[in-house]
N, C-alpha and C positions, 0 to 999 in steps of 0.2 A: 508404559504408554504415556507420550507427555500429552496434556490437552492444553493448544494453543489458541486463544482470543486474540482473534485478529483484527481492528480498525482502522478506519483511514480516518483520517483526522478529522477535525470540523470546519465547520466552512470558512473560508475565505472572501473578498471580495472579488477579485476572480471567479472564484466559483460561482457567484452571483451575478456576475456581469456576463453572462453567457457562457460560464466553462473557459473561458480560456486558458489554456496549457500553462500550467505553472511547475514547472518544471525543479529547477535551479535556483527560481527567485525566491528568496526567503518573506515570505507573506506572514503577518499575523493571523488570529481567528478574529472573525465580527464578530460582532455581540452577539448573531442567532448561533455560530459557531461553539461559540463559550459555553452558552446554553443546550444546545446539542450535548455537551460534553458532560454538562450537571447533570442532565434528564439520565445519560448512560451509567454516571457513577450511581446514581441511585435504583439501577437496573441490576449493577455489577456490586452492591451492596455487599451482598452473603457471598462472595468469591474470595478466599485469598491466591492471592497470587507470590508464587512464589521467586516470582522477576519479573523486572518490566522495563524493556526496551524498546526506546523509541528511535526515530529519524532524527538527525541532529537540527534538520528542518524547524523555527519556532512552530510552524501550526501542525509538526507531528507531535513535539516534546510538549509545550501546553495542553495538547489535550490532553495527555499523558497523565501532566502533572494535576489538572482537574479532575479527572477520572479517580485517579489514585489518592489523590490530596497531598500529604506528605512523606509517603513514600519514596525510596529511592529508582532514581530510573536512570537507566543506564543506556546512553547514546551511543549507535555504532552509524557509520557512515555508512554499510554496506546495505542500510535500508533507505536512504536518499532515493529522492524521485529520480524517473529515468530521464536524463538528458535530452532534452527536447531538439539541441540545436534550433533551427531559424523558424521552427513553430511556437517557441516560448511566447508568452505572452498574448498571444493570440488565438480564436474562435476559428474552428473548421471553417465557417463557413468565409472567413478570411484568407489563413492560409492555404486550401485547397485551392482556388482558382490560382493563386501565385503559382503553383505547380503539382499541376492532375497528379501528373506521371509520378512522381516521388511519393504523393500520397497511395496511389494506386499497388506501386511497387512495396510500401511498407505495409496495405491491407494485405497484399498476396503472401508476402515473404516478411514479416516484423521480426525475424530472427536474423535474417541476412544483412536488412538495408537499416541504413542509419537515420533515426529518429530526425524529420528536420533538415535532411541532406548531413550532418555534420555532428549531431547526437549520439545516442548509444543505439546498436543493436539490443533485441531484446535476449537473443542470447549473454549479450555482455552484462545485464541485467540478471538475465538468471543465474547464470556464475556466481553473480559477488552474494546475491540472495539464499541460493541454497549455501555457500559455504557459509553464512549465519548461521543457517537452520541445522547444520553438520557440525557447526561449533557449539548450539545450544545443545542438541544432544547429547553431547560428551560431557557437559556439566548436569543436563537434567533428564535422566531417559526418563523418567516418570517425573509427575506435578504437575503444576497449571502456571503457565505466564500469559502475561499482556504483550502486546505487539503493535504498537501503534504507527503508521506508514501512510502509502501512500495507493492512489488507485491505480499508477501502472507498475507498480513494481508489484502491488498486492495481486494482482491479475494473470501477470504471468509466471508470478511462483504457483498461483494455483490453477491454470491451466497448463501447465507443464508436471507439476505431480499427478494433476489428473488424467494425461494423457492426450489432451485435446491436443491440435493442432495451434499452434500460437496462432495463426490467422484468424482464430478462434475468440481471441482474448477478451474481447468486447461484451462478450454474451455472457459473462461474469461480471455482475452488477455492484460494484460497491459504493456508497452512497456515506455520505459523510455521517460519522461518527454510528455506525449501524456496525452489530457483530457477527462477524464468519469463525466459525470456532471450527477446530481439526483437531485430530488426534494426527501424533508420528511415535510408529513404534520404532522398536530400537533400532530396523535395518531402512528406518527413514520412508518408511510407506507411509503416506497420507491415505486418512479417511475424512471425510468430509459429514459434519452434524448440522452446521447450519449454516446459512449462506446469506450478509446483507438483512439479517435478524436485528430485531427488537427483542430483545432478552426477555 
């Protein structure tokens, strides 16, 4: 059984400034972000891990690297945030009015329609995600790694292991630098121990 600690990184100014979709854009962490991420290492104290892979994104690998301190952490792309297209950068409450309909159409169907009119599907999202998870496996069916990401790719890996319906994906809460920890046994079932946790 491997048990996987899963976070999204710390905050951004985007995330401050209303949540706006930060997709693509490579952000740093603010300074409460930083701190988010000290307050975790010292939560994640008594843990070894025995891998820890982040988003090549700096405010996934930073926190990464804070959490962990000197450790080595190992960048895969296939945990980059999901491709916003023409909602990058910007607050629901912005791009929605630009156009209901595409918002609408990716609340009902986030699996079929693309992110943004021109982003990713969340199926094309969970593809490149579980074959991480498919690749960790085969190096570590038992131990403990860190996973430091993001909140829509974190979301719909785990509302698609868990069955939900992707249209779903929202009502999985994850909140900068807070830990969702899983187990995956060898034939890749997820079970879910905490969720959006304070250690």
């Amino acid at each position: 059984m491997l048990n996987v600690y899963l976070l999204r990184h710390g905050e951004t100014q985007w995330n401050a400034d209303g949540n706006k979709y930060c997709g693509r854009t490579d952000l740093p962490l603010i300074s409460n972000g930083i701190e988010q991420a000290r307050e975790l290492r010292q939560q994640l104290a008594g843990i070894t891990f025995d891998a820890i892979y982040a988003s090549p994104l700096q405010r996934a690998y930073s926190t990464a690297g804070i959490v962990c301190e000197d450790e080595k952490i190992t960048l895969d792309e296939r945990l980059i945030e999901v491709d916003f297209g023409e909602w990058e950068g910007k607050p629901k409450k912005q791009f929605i009015p630009e156009n209901q309909a595409l918002w609408d159409a990716w609340m009902a169907d986030p699996a079929t329609t693309q992110a943004g009119g021109t982003g990713e599907t969340a199926q094309e999202v969970i593809d490149r995600v579980d074959a991480f998870y498919d690749d960790i496996l085969q190096k570590y069916n038992e131990g403990t790694i860190l996973v430091v990401a993001h909140n829509g790719v974190n979301r719909f890996y785990l509302a698609h292991k868990l069955g939900m319906p992707l249209s779903n994906y929202r009502k999985l809460i994850q909140e900068n630098s807070l830990v969702t920890l899983f187990k995956l046994d060898e034939a890749g079932e997820l079970s879910l121990h905490r969720l959006n946790s304070r250690y």
